[in-house]
C-alpha positions, 0 to 999 in steps of 0.5 A: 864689416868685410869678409873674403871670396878667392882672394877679393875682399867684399864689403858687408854692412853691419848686418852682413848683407853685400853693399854691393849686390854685384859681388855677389858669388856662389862662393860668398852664398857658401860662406854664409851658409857656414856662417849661419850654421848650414855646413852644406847647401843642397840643391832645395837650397840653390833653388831658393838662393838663385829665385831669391836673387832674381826677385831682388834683380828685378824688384830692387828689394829683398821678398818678403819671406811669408809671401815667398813661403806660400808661394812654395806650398 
């Protein structure tokens, strides 16, 4: 599966997640979004996507949402 940022191709697994995190742009997070049904991400929105991404940079693995979920609480 492939999809399409300013011109670069990037490369996406049958689920759709990046295969390589490093391609990673705002712009692909915006066309996931629309993808996903979101026509507009807000700020509440960018804070979650940017903390998202830190926890997988320093952790190499994706949060688990219920543990992220009582954090923000």
């Amino acid at each position: 599966m492939q999809t399409e940022i300013n011109g670069q191709i990037i490369e996406l697994s049958e689920a759709g997640w990046l295969l390589s995190p490093d391609e990673w742009s705002e712009g692909l997070a915006e066309k996931i979004a629309v993808s996903e049904k979101v026509p507009e991400l807000t700020q509440e929105h960018w804070v979650i996507i940017h903390e998202a991404r830190e926890y997988f940079i320093d952790n190499g693995k994706v949060e688990i949402g219920r543990a992220s979920c009582r954090e923000r609480v």
